[in-house]
N, C-alpha and C positions, 0 to 999 in steps of 0.2 A: 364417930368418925368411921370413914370408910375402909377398910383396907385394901391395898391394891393387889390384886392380884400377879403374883409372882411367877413369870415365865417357866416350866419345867429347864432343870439346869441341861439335861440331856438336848433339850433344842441349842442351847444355845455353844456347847459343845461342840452337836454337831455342824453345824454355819461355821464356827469358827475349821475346824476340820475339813471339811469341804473349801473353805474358803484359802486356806494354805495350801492348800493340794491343786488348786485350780491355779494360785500364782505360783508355789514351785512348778507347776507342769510350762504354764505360759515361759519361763523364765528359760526351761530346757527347750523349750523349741525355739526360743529366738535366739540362743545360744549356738543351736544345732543349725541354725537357717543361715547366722553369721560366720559359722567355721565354713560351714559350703563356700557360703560368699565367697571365703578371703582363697579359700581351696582353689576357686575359680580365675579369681583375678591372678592368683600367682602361676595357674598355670596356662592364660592369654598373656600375661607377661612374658614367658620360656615361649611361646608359640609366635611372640611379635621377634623375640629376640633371636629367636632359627630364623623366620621369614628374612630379617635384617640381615643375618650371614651368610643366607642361601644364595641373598641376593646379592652382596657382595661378591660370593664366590662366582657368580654366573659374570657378575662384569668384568670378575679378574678374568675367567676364561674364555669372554668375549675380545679381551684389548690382546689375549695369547697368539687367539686364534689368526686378530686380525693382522698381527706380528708375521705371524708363521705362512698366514695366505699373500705377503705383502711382498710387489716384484722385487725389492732388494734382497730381501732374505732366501726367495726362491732362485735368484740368480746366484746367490752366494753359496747356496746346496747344489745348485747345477754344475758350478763350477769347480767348488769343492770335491765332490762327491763322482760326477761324471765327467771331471774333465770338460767342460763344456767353455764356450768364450761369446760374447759379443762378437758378430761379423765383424771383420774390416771391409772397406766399399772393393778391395780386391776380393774378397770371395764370396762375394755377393752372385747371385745369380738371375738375371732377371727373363723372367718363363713366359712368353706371348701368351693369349688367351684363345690359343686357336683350341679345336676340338682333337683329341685322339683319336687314332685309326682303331 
């Protein structure tokens, strides 16, 4: 009978050794690639959710504005404020279109 010849134990140590260390390594970098990931999406989440409030804030200060440029309210500061009135057709003054000297 033949004997079979018996692998040196040192190879086969080292494969296994190598071989642990190649799948702990893979295990840290998919580990380290998925914290980015999630790093990532939580902070386009916070960057959607400013965009959302900026943009609310622009419309609240948009409907202010249009409040504040609007002829009731500027009549209401004209008159408030300067004393100011809507004509009556008595003090109306109606000015021909001739040329000045």
């Amino acid at each position: 009978m033949r004997r079979r010849r018996q692998k040196p134990n040192w190879l086969m140590t080292s494969f296994l050794v190598i071989s642990f260390f190649g799948l702990a390594m893979s295990m840290i970098f998919t580990s380290s690639r998925q914290s980015r990931t999630r790093d990532l999406f939580q902070a386009s989440a916070q960057v959607e959710r400013d965009v959302a409030s900026s943009l609310s804030d622009r419309d609240e200060l948009n409907r202010k504005i249009q409040y504040l440029e609007g002829r009731s309210r500027i009549s209401q500061v004209a008159g408030e404020n300067l004393g100011m009135h809507k004509p009556e057709a008595s003090e109306m003054v109606i000015l021909s279109g001739g040329v000045l000297p």
